[in-house]
C-alpha positions in Angstrom: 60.1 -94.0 25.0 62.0 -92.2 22.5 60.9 -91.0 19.4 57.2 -92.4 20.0 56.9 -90.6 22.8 57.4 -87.1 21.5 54.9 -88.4 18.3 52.1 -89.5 20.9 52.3 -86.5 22.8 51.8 -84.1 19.7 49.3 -86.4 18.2 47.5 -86.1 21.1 47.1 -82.4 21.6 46.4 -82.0 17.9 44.0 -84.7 18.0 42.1 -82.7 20.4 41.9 -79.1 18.3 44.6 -77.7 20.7 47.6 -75.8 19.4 51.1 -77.7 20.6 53.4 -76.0 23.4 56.7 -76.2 24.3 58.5 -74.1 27.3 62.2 -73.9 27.2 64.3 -73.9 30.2 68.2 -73.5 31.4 68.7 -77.0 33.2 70.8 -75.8 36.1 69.6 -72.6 36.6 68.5 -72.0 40.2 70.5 -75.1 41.1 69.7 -79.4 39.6 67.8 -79.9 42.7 64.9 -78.1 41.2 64.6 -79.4 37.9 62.3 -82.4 38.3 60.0 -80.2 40.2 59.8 -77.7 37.4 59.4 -80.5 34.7 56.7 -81.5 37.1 55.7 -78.1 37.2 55.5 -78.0 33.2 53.4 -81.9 33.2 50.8 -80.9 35.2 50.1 -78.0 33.7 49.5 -78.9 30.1 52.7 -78.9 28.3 53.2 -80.9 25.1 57.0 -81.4 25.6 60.0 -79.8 27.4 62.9 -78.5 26.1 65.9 -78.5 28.3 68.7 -76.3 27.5 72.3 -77.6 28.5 74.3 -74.4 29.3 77.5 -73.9 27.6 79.9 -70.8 27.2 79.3 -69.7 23.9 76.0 -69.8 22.7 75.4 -68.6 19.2 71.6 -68.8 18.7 70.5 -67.7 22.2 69.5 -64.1 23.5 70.0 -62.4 27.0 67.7 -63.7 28.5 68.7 -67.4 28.0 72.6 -66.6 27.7 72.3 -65.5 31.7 70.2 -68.4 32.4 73.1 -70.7 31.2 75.6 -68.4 32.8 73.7 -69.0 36.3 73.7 -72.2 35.6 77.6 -72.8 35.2 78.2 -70.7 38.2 76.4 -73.5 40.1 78.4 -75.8 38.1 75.7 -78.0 36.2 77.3 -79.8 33.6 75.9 -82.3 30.9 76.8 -85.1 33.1 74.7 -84.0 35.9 71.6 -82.9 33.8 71.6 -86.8 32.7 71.7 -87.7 36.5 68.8 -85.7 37.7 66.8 -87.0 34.6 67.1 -90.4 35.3 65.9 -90.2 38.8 62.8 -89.4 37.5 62.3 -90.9 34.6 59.7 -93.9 35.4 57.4 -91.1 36.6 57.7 -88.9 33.9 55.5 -88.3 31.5 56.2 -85.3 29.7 58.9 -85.9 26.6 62.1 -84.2 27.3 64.3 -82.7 24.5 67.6 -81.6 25.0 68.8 -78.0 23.2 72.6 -78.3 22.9 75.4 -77.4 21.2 77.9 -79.6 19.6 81.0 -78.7 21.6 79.5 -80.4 24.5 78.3 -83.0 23.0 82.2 -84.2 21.4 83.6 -83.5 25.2 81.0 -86.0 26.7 81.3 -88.5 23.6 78.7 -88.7 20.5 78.2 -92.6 21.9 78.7 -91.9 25.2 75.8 -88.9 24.8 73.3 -91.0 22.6 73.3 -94.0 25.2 73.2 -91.5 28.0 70.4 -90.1 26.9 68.6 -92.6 26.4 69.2 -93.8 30.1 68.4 -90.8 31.3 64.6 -90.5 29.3 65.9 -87.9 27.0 63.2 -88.4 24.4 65.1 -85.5 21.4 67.5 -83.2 20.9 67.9 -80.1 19.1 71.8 -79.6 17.5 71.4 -75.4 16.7 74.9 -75.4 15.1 75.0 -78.9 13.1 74.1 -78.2 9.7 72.2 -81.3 8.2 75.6 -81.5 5.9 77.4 -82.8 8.6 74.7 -84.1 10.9 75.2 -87.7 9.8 78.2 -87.6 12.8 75.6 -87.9 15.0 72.6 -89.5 13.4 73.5 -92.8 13.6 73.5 -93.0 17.7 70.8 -90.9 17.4 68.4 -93.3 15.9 70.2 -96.4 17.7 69.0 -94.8 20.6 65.8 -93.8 19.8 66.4 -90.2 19.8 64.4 -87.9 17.7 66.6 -85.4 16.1 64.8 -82.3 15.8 65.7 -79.7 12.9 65.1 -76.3 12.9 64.2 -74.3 9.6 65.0 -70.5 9.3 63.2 -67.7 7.7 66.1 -67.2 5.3 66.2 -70.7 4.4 65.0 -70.8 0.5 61.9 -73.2 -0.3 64.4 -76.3 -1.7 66.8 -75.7 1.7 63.2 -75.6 4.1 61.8 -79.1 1.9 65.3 -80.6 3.4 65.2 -80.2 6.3 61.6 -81.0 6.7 62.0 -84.4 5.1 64.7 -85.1 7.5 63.4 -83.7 10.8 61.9 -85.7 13.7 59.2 -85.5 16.4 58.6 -81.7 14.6 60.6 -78.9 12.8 61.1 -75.7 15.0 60.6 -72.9 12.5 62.9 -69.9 13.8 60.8 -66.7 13.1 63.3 -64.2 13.6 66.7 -63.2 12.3 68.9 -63.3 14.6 69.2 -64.7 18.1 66.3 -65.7 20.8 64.8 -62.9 23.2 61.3 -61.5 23.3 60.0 -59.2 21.0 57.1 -56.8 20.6 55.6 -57.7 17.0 57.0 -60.0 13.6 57.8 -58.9 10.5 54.7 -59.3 8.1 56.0 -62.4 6.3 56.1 -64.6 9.2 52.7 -65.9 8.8 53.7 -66.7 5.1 56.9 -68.3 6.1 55.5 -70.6 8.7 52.5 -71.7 6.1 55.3 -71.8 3.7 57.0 -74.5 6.3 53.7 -76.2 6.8 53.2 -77.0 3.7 56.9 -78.5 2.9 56.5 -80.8 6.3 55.0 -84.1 7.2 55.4 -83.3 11.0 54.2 -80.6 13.3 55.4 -77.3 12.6 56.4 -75.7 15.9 56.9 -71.4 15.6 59.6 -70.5 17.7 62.2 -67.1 18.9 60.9 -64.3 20.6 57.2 -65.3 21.5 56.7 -63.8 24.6 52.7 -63.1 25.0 49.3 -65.2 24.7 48.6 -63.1 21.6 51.5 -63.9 20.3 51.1 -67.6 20.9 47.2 -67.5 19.6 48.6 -65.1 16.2 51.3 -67.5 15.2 49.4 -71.0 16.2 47.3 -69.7 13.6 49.8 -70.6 10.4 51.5 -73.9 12.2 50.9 -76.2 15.2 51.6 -74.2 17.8 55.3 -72.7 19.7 58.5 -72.8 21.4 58.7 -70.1 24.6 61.9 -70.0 25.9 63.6 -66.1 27.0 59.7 -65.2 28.4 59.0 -68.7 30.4 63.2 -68.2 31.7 62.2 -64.4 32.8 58.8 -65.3 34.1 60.6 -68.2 36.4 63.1 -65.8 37.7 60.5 -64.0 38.7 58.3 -66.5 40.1 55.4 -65.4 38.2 53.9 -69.4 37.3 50.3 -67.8 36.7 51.9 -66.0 33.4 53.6 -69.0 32.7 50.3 -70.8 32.8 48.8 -68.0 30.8 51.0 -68.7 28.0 50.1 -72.2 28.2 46.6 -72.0 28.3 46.4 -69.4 24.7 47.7 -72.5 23.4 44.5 -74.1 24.3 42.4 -71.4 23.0 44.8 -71.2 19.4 43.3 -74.2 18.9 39.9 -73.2 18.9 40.1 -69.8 17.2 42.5 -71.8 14.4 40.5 -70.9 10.7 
């Protein structure tokens, strides 16, 4: 459980010459009673892990597409407690590691104990804090690895080499390397010094190296698996569920197969 989990899982899909990837959802969004089917949905269809946003009403990394997910999803009234719940109904049969994208807002309303424990009974396997900076993270590392939680730091392309060697040192299960600047949402092409950036990253890091914000097509998945272990989707797979087009979710899923192959 836990932290080994999420390292078996990636070493596994490395181990075989694939490329890593990760879909990001809204929990909540079109109702709690679907979201063990759609994690199911996710296992049997290749995934290396799942993150699972927690909506909450004042996002500041997310886009559009994933700030009307979590809007959706409060309408139907999903809150953090009930996310936990439907996790842990399925959490014998789950296979897939689960990794919770929150805020920390929701996290001192619930309880920074309270949350770490929860999560743990629930099968939560890691968690991404957005808006914790690592000076101030040690408020919640401490349940965090009491609990077996991976805590999972993101890197930006603004970060200087010393700042990106920090947080790469300190993150667990992977490091999520934000390729944009700015906020989450698709986008056409990347600026030319992504592919530096992210080998940049690659180098400064003992753990996977994840690419994510804005990838939204398998060339984009194969381009940037090329300089780093593979991607985060999360505003494409959110519009591509709303529309109830799982082929080109599997489509995404299956370039990150094929980045694996055409890696140099």
């Amino acid at each position: 459980m836990g932290r080994e989990k999420v390292k078996q899982s990636f070493d596994a899909v490395l181990a075989r010459g694939e490329k890593a990837f990760v879909p990001y959802i809204m929990a909540g969004d079109g109702g709690l009673d679907i979201l063990n089917e759609r994690i199911q949905f996710f296992e049997e269809n290749g995934a290396t892990a799942l993150e699972l946003g927690i909506p909450f009403s004042d996002p500041v990394a997310d886009g559009p597409a994933i700030q009307e997910a979590g809007l959706r999803a409060l309408m139907a009234g999903t809150t953090l407690k009930g996310v936990l719940e439907e996790l842990q109904k399925m959490k014998e049969k789950r296979k897939i590691p689960i990794i919770l994208m929150t805020y920390m807002n929701p996290i001192f309303v619930f309880g920074i104990q309270n949350f770490a424990e929860r999560c743990h009974e629930a099968g939560v396997d890691g968690v991404i804090i957005p808006d914790l900076p690592i000076e101030e993270e040690e408020l919640v590392t401490d349940e965090l690895t009491k609990n077996q939680i991976s805590h999972i730091r993101l890197a930006a392309l603004t970060s200087s080499k010393e700042r990106v060697k920090e947080i790469a040192d300190k993150t667990e299960g992977f490091l999520y390397a934000v390729t944009v600047r700015g906020i989450t949402g698709t986008r056409q092409s990347y600026d030319k010094e992504v592919g530096a950036y992210l080998e940049e990253v690659k180098k400064s890091s003992s753990m996977p190296v994840l690419a994510g914000f804005g990838v939204s097509t398998p060339e984009q998945v194969i381009e940037l698996s090329r300089y780093c272990d593979g991607v985060v989707v999360g505003s494409k797979v959110i519009e591509l569920l709303q529309n109830n087009d799982l082929d080109a979710i599997k489509a995404l899923m299956t370039a990150s197969k094929k980045a694996g192959v055409e890696a140099p």
